[in-house]
Every structure is written in C-alpha cells, then in structure tokens.
C-alpha positions in Angstrom: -7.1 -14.1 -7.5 -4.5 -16.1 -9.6 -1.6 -16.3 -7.2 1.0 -18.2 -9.3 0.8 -14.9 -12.0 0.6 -12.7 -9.7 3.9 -12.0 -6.8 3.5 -10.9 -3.3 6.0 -8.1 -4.0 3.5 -7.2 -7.7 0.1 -7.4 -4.9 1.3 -5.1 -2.9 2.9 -2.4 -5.4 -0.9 -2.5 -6.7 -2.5 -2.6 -3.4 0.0 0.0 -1.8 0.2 2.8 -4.2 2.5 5.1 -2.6 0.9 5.0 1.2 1.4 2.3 3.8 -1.9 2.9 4.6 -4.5 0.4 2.7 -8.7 1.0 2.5 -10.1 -2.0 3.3 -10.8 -2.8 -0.3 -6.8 -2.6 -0.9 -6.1 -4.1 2.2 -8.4 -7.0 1.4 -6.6 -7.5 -2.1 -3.5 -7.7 -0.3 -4.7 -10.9 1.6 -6.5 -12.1 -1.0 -9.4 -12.2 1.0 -13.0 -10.2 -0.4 -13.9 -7.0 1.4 -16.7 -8.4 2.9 -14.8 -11.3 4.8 -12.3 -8.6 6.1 -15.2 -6.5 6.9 -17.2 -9.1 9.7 -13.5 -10.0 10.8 -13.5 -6.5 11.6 -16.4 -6.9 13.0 -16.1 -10.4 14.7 -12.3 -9.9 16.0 -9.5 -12.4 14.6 -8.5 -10.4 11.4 -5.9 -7.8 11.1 -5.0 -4.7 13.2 -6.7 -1.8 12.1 -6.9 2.5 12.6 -9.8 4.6 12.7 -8.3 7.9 10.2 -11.5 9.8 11.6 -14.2 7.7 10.3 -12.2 6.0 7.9 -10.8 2.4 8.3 -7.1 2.3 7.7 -5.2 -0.9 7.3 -1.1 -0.9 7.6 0.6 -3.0 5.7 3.0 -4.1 8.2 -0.3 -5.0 10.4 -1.5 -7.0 7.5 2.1 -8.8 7.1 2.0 -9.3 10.7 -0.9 -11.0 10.7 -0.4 -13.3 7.7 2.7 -14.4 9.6 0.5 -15.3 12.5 -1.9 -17.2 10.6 0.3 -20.0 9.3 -0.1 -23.6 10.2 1.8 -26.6 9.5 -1.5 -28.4 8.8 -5.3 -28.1 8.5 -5.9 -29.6 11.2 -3.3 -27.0 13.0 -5.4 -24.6 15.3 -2.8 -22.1 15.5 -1.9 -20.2 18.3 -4.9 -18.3 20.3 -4.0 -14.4 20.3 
C-alpha cells in the first residue's frame, strides 16, 4: 500500500462504500494492515473493537479511527499506553 498516492480521506471512500460497517478485509485496508494480521489481533487481543453481525465480523470505522489514534508513539522505542 503506497501511502503518499493514496489519502486517508481516498482509503476510506474505497474501504467504506456506503456503510460504516467494514469486513475485515475492508477494515484491514483501512489500516493498512493484511487481513491475516487483523485476524490473530482479533484473536490475540490489542487490535481494534469489533461486532459479531451474527456470525459475521464487523468492524466500525470510528472503532478503527479510535484505535489508530491510540496507537501513536512519539518514538519506537515509545511503549504506548497499556489499554
């Protein structure tokens, strides 16, 4: 994923398509992580927010912008805060 071509505000027109609610393949593109990473954190715990829509996986964007924002460090060697 070639983010200096590609906006924030272009990702998730594409990613979004007319529902708030992402699949996890949409939700991962949002990220810009691959499904299967978003998958084990699913899994794992430490990834995004989530909904069960029956036995589908739902994603909200807001969730997903929510957890960006909480992901940010000043540095690598930042930790970040623990949830």
């Amino acid at each position: 994923m070639d983010d200096k071509n590609d906006s924030g505000a272009t990702r998730a027109a594409q990613a979004k398509k007319g529902s708030p609610f992402l699949n996890t393949a949409q939700a991962a593109f949002y990220v810009g992580l691959s499904q299967r990473t978003l998958e084990k954190m699913r899994l794992t715990g430490g990834g995004p927010r989530f909904r069960k829509h029956g036995r589908y996986v739902r994603y909200h964007i807001d969730d997903l912008d929510a957890w960006s924002l909480g992901e940010q460090r000043a540095s690598t060697s930042d930790a970040g805060e623990t949830p």
